[in-house]
TIKOLDO-713130 format. One record per residue (C-alpha): z negated, x negated, y. Coordinates in steps of 0.02 Angstrom, whole numbers, padded with zeros to 5 digits, always signed. Example, Ala and Ser with C-alpha at 12.3 -4.5 7.8 and 13.67 -1.06 7.14 Angstrom:
residues 2
-00390-00615-00225 -00357-00684-00053 
END
This chain:
residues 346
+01445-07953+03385 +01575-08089+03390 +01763-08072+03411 +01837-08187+03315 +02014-08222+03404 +02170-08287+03306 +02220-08478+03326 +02363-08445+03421 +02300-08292+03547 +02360-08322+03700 +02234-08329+03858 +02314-08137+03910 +02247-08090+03737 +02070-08132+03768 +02061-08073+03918 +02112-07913+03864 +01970-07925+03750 +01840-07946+03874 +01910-07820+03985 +01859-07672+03846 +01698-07735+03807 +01658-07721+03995 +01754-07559+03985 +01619-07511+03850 +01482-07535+03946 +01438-07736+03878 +01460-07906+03929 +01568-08003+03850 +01558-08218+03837 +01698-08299+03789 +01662-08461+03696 +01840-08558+03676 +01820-08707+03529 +01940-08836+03464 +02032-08714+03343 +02003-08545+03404 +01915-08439+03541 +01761-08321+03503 +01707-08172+03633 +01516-08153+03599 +01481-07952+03633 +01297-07954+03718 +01195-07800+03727 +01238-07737+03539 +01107-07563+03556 +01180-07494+03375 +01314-07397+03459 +01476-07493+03491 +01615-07431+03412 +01701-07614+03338 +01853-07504+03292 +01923-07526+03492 +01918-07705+03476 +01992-07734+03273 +02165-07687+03320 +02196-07778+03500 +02329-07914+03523 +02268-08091+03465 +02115-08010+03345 +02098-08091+03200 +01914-08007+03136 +01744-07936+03211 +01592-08013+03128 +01414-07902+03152 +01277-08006+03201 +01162-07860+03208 +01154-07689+03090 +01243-07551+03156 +01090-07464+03127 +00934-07513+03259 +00783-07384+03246 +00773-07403+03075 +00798-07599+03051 +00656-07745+03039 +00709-07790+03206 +00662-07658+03298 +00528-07631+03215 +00439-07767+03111 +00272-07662+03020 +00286-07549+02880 +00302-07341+02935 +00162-07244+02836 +00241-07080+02824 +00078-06934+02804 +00123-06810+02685 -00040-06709+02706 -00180-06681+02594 -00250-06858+02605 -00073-06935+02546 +00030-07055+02611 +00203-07157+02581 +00213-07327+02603 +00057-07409+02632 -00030-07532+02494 -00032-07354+02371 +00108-07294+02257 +00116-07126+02247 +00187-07017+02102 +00267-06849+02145 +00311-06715+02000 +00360-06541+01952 +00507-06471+01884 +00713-06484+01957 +00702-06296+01974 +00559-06152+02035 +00609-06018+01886 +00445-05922+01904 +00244-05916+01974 +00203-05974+01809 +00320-06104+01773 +00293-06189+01946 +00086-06183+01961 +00095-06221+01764 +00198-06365+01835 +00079-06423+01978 -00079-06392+01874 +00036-06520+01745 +00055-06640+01895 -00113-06637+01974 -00203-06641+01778 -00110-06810+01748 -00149-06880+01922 +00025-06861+02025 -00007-06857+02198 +00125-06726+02268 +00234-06583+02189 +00422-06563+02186 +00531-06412+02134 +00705-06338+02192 +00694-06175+02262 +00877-06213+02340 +00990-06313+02209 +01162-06388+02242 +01230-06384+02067 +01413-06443+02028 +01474-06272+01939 +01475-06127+02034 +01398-06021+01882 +01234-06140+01851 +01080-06071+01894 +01061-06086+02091 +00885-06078+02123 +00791-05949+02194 +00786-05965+02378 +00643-05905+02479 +00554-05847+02339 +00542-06012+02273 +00480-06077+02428 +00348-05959+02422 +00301-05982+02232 +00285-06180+02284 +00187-06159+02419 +00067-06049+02325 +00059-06207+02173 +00025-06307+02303 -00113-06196+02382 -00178-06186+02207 -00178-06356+02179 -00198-06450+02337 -00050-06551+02311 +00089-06575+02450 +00263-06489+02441 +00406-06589+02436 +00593-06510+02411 +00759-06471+02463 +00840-06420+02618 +01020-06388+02604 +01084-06316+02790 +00998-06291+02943 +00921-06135+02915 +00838-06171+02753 +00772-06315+02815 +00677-06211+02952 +00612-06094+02798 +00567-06266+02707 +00489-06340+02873 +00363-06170+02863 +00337-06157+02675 +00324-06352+02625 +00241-06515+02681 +00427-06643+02651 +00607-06604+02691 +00711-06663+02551 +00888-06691+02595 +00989-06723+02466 +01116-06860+02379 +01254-06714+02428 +01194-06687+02598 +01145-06869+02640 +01308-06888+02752 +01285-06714+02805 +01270-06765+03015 +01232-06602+03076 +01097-06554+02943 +01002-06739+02988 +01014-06710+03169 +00923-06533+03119 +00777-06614+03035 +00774-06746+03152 +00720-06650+03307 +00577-06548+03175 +00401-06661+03161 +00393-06615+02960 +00424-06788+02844 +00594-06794+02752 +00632-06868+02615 +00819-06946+02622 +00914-06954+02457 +01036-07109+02431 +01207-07043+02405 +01289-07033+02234 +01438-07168+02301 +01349-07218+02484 +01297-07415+02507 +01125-07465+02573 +01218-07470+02743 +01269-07289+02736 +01091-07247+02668 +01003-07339+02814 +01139-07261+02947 +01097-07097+02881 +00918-07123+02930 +00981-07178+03086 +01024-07000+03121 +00857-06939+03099 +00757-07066+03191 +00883-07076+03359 +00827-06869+03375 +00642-06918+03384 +00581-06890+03187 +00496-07051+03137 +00410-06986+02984 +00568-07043+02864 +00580-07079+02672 +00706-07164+02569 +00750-07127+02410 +00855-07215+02281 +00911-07082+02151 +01059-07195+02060 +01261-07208+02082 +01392-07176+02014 +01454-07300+01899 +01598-07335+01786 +01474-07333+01637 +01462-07172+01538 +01283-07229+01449 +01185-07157+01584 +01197-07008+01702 +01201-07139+01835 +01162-07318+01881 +00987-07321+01935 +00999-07464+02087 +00816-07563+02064 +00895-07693+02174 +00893-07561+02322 +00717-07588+02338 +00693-07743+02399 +00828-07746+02508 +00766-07578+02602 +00616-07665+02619 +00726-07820+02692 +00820-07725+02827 +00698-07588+02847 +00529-07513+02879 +00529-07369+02789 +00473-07340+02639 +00586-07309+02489 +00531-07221+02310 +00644-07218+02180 +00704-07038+02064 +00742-07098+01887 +00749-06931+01826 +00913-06934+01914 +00951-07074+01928 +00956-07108+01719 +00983-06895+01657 +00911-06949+01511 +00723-06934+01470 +00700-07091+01350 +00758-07193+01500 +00655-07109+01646 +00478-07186+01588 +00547-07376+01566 +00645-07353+01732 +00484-07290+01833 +00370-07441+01799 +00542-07543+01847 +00548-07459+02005 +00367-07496+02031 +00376-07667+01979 +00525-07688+02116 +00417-07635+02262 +00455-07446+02269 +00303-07342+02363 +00320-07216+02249 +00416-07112+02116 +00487-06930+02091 +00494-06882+01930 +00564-06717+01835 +00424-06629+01725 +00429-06465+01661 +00282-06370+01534 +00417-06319+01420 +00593-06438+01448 +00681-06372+01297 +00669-06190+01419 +00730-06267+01581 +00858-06178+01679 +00915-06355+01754 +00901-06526+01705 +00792-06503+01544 +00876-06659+01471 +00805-06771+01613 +00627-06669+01613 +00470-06755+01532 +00351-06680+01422 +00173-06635+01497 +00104-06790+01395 +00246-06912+01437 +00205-06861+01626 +00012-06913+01581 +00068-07070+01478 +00180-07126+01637 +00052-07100+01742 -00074-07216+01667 +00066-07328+01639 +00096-07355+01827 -00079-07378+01857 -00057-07535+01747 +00102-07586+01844 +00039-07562+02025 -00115-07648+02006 -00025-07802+01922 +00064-07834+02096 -00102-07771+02198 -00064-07593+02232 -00130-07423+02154 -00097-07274+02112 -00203-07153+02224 -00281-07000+02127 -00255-06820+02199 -00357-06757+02319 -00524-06642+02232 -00421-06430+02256 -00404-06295+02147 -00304-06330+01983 
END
């Protein structure tokens, strides 16, 4: 970090400077030049809080030679995380892996109808609410533990890992018993004392970008679940909120290859969400693939027209199968694949 001192700070002003940045627990270098003096800040770990320095006599800015973030940067760590799901499938090695099932668990038959849908068509996990953050108070609101139980049975049935949501601490501990990912969502991705919760449990999560966050906030987010000791971190890029009406949201492709820029871990992208509209969902999945994502989430239902939750944003059982094939095509055009489900029940 570098404290960039106004032309006419006086020698008081810098010294004052230096003094807190010992006071913090750093060493501080002053570097005086022809127009202006910088203090170099040496020791940056992620944790110094630039705020102290901003608003001393003599300051004129703070420029950030490193992230704030450090666990989860290139830097500290320059190979690619694999995160194991179970069941022979894994996020973010040379594979792209395709995880499906309805927003919501409504009933046994609807979700292992669902899985049977996913595993048929050659997705490689499952995904369903049984805990849903909805906007209105009176939409349907998922159906708690049950759900977690009829998911894990679909995923007994079909071999396929569990991935969904954890909303507060203590579904997250049902989740962490009942499912093989904890998904923390675009609401909850700011939500400190839920990360630090899933950060001291072993079980992969799955970290949803928020609806209005940067790729800063995303990353620092993760921050808060690698500093407690979980390693086993996805990214997600589920779309923003934008000023444009067309679309549900503004699906950001160019998230991608930035993540994979500043960080290790592996990001898939949710164009069910991140578009709300299923003519868009299939064009913006081999997009996300063709960007570099490790894999997608996508919303499929056996009956959308039915759905108690994001029907409009659902695929068909056919679309699912068409997409599928479809990012075969994509993946192996930039030398990746598409793994195929491990051999279970279905």
């Amino acid at each position: 970090m570098l404290v960039v001192m106004q032309h006419d700070a006086t020698a008081k002003d810098v010294d004052r400077v230096v003094t807190i940045i010992q006071d913090m627990g750093y060493e501080a270098r002053p570097m005086p030049g022809a127009q202006r003096t910088t203090v170099g800040l040496v020791g940056n770990d992620g944790r110094v809080d630039s705020s102290r320095l901003e608003a001393l006599p003599g300051v004129a800015q703070i420029i950030h030679v490193t992230q704030p973030y450090k666990q989860v940067s290139r830097e500290w760590r320059s190979e690619n995380t694999v995160v194991d799901l179970g069941h022979g499938v894994t996020v973010g090695g040379d594979s792209v892996v395709v995880i499906g099932g309805p927003c919501s668990v409504e009933s046994e038959e609807q979700i292992v109808s669902a899985a049977r849908i996913v595993k048929a068509a050659g997705g490689t996990a499952l995904r369903g609410g049984a805990f849903k953050p909805r906007s209105s108070p009176y939409s349907f609101q998922g159906l708690g533990k049950k759900g977690l139980e009829l998911l894990a049975r679909a995923g007994k049935a079909t071999g396929l890992p569990v991935v969904t949501e954890a909303m507060d601490a203590e579904g997250a501990q049902m989740v962490a018993e009942l499912a093989d990912c904890i998904q923390i969502g675009a609401r909850n991705m700011q939500n400190y004392s839920l990360l630090k919760t899933v950060g001291k449990m072993k079980k992969p999560v799955l970290l949803k970008r928020g609806m209005a966050a940067t790729i800063t906030d995303l990353l620092l987010s993760a921050e808060y679940i690698l500093a407690e000791g979980n390693q086993n971190v996805i990214l997600c890029e589920r779309g923003v909120r934008s000023f444009d009406p067309a679309a549900r949201n503004m699906l950001d492709l160019t998230a991608i290859p930035i993540v994979h820029r500043l960080s290790h871990l592996p990001i898939i992208a949710d164009p069910s969400h991140g578009t709300g509209l299923r003519d868009k969902v299939i064009p913006m999945a081999r997009a996300a693939v063709a960007a570099g994502a490790d894999g997608v989430m996508i919303e499929v239902h056996p009956e959308p027209d039915r759905a108690l939750s994001d029907g409009a944003q659902s695929l068909f059982p056919d679309q699912f199968t068409q997409l599928v094939g479809e990012l075969r095509a994509v993946a192996a055009a930039i030398g990746r694949s598409v793994p195929v489900a491990k051999a279970g029940t279905a």
